[in-house]
C-alpha positions as CSV (number, residue, x, y, z in Angstrom):
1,X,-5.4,-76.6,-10.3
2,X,-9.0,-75.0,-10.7
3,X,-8.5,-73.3,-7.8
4,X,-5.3,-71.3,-9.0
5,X,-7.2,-70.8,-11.8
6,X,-9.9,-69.2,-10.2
7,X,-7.2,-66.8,-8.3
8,X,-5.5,-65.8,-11.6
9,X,-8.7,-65.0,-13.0
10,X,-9.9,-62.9,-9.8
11,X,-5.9,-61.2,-9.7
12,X,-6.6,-60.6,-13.8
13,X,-10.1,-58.9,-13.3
14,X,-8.7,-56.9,-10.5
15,X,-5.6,-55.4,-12.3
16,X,-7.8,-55.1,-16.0
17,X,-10.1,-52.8,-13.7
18,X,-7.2,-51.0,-11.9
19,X,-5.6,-50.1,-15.4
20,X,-9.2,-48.9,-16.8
21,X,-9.1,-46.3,-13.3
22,X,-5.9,-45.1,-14.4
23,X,-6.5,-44.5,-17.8
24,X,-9.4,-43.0,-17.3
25,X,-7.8,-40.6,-14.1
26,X,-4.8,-40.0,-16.7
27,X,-6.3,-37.1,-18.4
28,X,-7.4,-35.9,-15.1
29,X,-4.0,-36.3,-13.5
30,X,-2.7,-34.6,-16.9
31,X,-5.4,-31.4,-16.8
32,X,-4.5,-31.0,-12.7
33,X,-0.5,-30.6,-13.4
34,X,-1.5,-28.6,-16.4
35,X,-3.4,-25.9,-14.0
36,X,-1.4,-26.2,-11.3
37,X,2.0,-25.4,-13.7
38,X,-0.1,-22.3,-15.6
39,X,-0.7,-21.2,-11.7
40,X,2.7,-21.2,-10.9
41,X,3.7,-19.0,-13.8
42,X,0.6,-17.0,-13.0
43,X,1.7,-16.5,-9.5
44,X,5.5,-15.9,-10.2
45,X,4.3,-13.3,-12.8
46,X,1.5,-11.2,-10.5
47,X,4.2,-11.0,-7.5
48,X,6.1,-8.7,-9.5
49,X,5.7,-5.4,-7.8
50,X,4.6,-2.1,-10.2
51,X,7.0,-0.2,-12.0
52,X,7.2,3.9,-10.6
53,X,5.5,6.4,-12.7
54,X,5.9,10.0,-13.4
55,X,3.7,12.3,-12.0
56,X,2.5,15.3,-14.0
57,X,0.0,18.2,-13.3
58,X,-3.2,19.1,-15.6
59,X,-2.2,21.8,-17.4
60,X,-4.8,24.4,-19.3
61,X,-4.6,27.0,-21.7
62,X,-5.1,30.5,-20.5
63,X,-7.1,33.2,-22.4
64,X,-3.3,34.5,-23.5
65,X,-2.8,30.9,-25.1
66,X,0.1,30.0,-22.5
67,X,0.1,26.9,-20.4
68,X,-0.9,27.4,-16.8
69,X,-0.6,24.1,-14.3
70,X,-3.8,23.4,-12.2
71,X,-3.0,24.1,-8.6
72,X,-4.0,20.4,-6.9
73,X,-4.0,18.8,-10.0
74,X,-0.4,16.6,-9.3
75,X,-2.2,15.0,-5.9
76,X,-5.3,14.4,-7.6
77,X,-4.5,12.5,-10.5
78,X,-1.5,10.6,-8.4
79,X,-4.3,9.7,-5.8
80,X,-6.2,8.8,-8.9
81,X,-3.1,6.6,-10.8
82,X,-2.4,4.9,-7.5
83,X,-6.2,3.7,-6.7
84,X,-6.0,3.3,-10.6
85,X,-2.6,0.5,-10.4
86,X,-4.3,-1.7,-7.2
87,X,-6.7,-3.0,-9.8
88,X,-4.9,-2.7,-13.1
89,X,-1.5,-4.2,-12.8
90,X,-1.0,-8.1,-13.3
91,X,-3.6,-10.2,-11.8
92,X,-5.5,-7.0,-10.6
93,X,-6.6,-6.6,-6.9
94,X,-5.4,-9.4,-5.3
95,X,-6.0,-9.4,-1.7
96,X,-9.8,-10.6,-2.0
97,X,-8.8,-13.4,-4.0
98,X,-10.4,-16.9,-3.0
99,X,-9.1,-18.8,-6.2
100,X,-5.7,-20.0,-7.3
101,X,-2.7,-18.5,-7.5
102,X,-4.1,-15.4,-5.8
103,X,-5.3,-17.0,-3.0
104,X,-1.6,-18.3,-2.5
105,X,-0.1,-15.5,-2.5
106,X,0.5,-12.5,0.5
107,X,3.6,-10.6,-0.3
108,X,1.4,-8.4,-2.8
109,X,-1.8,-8.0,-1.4
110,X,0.0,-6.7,1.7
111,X,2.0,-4.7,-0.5
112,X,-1.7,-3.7,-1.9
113,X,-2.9,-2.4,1.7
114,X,0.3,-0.4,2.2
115,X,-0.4,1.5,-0.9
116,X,-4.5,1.6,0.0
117,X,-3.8,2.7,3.7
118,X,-1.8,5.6,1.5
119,X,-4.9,6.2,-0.5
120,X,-7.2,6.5,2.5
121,X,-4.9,9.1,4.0
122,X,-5.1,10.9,1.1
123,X,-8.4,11.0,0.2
124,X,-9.1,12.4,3.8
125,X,-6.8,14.9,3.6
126,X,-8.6,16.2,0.4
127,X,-11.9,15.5,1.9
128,X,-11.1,17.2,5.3
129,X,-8.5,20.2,4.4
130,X,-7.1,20.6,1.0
131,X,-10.6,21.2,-1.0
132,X,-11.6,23.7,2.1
133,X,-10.4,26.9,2.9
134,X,-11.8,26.4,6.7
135,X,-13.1,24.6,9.3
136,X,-16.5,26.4,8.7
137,X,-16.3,25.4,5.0
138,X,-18.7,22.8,3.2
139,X,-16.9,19.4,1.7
140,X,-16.6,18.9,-2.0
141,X,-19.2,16.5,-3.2
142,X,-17.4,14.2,-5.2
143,X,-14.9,14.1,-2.4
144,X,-17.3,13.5,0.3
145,X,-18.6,10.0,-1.9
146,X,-15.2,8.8,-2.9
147,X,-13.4,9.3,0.9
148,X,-15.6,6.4,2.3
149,X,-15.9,4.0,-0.7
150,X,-11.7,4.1,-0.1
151,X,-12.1,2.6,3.2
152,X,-14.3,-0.1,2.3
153,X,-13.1,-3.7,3.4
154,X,-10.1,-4.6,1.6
155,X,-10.8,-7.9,1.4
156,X,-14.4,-8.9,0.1
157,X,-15.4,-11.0,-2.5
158,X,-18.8,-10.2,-3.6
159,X,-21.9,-8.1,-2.7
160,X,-20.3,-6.0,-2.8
161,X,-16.7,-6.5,-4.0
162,X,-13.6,-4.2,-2.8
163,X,-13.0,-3.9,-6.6
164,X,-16.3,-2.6,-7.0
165,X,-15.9,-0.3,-4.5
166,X,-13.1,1.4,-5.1
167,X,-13.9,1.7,-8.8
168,X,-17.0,3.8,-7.4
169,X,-13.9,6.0,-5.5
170,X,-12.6,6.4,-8.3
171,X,-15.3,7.7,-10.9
172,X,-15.4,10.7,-7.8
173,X,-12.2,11.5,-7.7
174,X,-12.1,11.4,-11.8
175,X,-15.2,13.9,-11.3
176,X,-13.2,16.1,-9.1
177,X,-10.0,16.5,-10.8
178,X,-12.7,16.7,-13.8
179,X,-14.1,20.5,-12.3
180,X,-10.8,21.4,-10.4
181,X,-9.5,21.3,-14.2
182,X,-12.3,23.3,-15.5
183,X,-11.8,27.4,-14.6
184,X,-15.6,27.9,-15.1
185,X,-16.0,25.4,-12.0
186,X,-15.7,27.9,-8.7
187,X,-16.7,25.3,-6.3
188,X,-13.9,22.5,-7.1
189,X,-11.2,23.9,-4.8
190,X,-7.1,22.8,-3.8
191,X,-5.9,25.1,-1.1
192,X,-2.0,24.5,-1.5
193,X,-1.4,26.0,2.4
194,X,1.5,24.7,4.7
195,X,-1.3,24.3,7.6
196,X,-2.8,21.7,5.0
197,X,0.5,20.0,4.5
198,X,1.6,19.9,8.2
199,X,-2.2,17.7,8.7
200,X,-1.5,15.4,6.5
201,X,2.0,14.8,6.7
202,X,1.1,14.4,10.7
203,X,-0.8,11.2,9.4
204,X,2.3,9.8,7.4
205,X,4.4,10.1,10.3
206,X,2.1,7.8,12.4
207,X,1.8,5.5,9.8
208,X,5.7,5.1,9.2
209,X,6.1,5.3,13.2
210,X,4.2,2.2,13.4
211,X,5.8,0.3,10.6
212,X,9.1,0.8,11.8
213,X,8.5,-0.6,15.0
214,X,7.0,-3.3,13.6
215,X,9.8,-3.8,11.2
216,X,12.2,-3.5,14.3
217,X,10.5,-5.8,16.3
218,X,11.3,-9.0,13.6
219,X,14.4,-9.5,16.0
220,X,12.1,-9.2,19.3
221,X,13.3,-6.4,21.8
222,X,12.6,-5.3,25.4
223,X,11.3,-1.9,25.1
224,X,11.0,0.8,28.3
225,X,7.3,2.0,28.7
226,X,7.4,5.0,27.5
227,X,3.6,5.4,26.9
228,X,2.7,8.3,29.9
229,X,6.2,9.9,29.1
230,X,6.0,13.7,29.3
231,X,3.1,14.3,31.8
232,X,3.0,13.6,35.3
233,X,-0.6,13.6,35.5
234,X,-1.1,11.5,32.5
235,X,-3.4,8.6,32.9
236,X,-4.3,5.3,31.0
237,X,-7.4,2.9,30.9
238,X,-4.9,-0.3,32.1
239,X,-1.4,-0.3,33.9
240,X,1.3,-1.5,31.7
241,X,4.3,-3.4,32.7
242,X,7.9,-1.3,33.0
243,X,9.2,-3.1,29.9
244,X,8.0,-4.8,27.4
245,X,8.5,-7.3,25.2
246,X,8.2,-6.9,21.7
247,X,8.4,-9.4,18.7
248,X,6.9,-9.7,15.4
249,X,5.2,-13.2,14.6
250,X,7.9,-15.4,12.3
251,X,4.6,-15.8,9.8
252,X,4.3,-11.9,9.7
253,X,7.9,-10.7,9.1
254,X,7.4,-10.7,5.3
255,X,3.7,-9.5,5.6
256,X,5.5,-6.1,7.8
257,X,8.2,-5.6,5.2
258,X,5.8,-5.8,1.6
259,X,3.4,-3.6,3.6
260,X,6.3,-0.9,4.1
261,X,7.3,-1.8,0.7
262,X,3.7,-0.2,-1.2
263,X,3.2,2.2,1.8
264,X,7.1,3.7,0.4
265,X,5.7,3.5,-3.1
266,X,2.6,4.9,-2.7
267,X,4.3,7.9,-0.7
268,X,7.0,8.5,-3.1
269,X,4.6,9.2,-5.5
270,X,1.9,11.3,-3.5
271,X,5.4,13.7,-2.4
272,X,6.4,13.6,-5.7
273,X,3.0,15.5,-6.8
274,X,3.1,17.7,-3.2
275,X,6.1,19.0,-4.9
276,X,4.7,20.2,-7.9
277,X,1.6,21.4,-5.8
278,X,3.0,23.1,-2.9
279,X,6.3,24.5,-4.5
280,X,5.4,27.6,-3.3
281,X,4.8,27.1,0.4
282,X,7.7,24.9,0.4
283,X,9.9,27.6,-1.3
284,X,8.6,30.1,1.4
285,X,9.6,27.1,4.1
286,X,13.1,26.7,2.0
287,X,11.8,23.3,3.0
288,X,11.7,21.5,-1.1
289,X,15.3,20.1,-0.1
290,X,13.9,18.6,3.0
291,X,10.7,17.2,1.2
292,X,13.5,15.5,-1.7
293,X,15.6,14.3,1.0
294,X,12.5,12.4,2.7
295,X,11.6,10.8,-1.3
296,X,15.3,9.7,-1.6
297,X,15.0,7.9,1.7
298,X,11.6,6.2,0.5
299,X,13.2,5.5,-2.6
300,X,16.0,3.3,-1.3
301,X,13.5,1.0,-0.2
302,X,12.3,0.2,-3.4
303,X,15.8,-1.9,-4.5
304,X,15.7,-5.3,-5.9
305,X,15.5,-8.3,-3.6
306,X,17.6,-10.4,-4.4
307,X,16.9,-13.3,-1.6
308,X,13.9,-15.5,-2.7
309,X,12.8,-14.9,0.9
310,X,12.5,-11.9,3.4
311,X,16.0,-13.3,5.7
312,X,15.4,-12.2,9.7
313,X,19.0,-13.0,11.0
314,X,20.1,-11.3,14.2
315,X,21.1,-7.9,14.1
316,X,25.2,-8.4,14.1
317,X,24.5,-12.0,12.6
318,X,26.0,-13.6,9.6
319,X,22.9,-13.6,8.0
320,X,20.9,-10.5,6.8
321,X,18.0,-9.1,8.0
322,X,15.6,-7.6,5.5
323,X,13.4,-6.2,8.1
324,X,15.8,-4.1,10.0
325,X,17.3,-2.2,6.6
326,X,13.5,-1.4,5.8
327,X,13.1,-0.4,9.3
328,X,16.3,2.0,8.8
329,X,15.1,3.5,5.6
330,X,11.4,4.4,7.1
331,X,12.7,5.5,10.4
332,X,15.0,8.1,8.6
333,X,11.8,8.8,6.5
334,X,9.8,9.3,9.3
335,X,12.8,11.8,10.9
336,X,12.8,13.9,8.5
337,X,8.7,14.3,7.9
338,X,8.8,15.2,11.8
339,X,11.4,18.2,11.0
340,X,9.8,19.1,8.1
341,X,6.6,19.6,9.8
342,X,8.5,21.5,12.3
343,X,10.0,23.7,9.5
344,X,6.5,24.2,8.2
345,X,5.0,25.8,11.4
346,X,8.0,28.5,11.0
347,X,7.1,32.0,10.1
């Protein structure tokens, strides 16, 4: 009898002290769901991609009182808008983030370096051809600071942080749009030329080259080598196979498709303002119809999607395949950036 005693008494002690744990890991427990629920709404709400804006030039008054629009002025303060929205919108820059919800989430921060690759570009371009009238010419010196804080790792932390970084950018390209606003500033230049257009559109057709075959590849294909094609005395640093075979990673498909989904918004935008900018070398071209055919391809890729997942079925399968309609949008993109370039180099 003492002796079931005893074990009722050891049993009691045990479970009094289990109960006192949980109590006291209840508020824990509580606090955890808590954060965990307020990161789930967090997340849900930062996914949410950035509305379009409009692009406008600067305009000025002239000495006669009318409204004159600064040539240059449409890029620069797109340029300025986009860099502007990777840090602004909900949750801000994202793609360095080492905390929750942010570090849970990569359909927006590779939407985030599909609209900084953009940026880069751009920035380049100004740095390289539209701010000189040639070769010979010195670079602008706010552009010549912001072009390489653009390309600054996109995804660290601290010391220094891409935020940080590109905050820098954009205090130079505020300066420049700043003096290419201000008709008392001579050395603050835009030279709206077709040659300047053809360079830079050159660099968005590489870029959308490249996604679509990596938007095409989500199925996996066997491609012909076509890499010396066009040269008989072409040569490369290590033989290739005759085909090859080509397949996006199942992990990356939806990584591919938000990339070309902010490198199509970012671009929308920056064609929108060569519009305004180079209306009259395009004019000259009769090439503006091309250049609002190209942004009404871009455009389609910006449609709601619907599925809460990127689908990859086969290409004549039941189910969709997300990749492959992107892939169809860019490549049509891309098509018609290459004629448009070729319409440019016409006298």
């Amino acid at each position: 009898m003492e002796m079931l005693q005893r074990l009722w008494f050891t049993f009691w002690d045990k479970l009094t002290a289990a109960t006192g744990r949980v109590k006291l890991l209840r508020p824990v427990l509580i606090l955890l769901g808590l954060y965990l629920l307020v990161s789930l709404g967090l997340g849900i709400w930062w996914s949410q991609e950035p509305d379009p804006f409009e692009v406008k030039p600067v305009m000025v008054q002239t000495a006669q009182g009318a409204e004159q629009e600064i040539v240059g002025s449409a890029t620069v303060s797109t340029l300025i808008r986009i860099t502007e929205t990777l840090l602004q919108k909900p949750g801000g820059y994202l793609s360095n983030d080492r905390t929750p919800p942010g570090v849970w989430l990569d359909n927006i921060p590779n939407w985030e370096f599909g609209v900084l690759v953009q940026a880069r570009d751009m920035s380049r371009a100004m740095r390289k051809d539209f701010s000189r009238s040639q070769s010979q010419s010195t670079e602008d010196v706010d552009l010549k600071e912001a072009e390489p804080l653009l390309h600054f790792d996109n995804n660290s932390w601290l010391l220094p942080s891409s935020e940080g970084e590109y905050k820098k950018a954009l205090k130079y390209l505020r300066a420049y749009e700043a003096r290419l606003s201000d008709p008392t500033q001579q050395n603050a230049q835009f030279y709206a030329r077709a040659d300047n257009l053809r360079g830079w559109l050159a660099d968005v057709s590489t870029r959308l080259g490249s996604l679509s075959q990596r938007l095409s590849a989500s199925v996996g294909q066997k491609r012909v080598n076509t890499d010396l094609a066009g040269e008989s005395t072409a040569r490369q640093s290590t033989d290739n196979a005759a085909e090859l075979e080509v397949k996006t990673g199942w992990l990356e498909i939806d990584d591919v498709f938000y990339e070309a989904r902010g490198t199509a918004w970012a671009l929308i935008h920056l064609l929108q303002a060569v519009e305004v900018d180079f209306a009259d070398a395009l004019e000259k071209k009769n090439a503006l119809i091309s250049l609002r055919q190209i942004i009404r391809e871009l455009e389609a890729t910006q449609g709601t999607v619907w599925s809460p997942m990127i689908m990859n079925g086969n290409e004549f399968g039941l189910l969709a395949n997300h990749s492959l309609v992107m892939a169809s949008y860019i490549s049509r993109a891309n098509a018609a950036i290459i004629d448009l370039r070729t319409l440019l180099e016409q006298g």
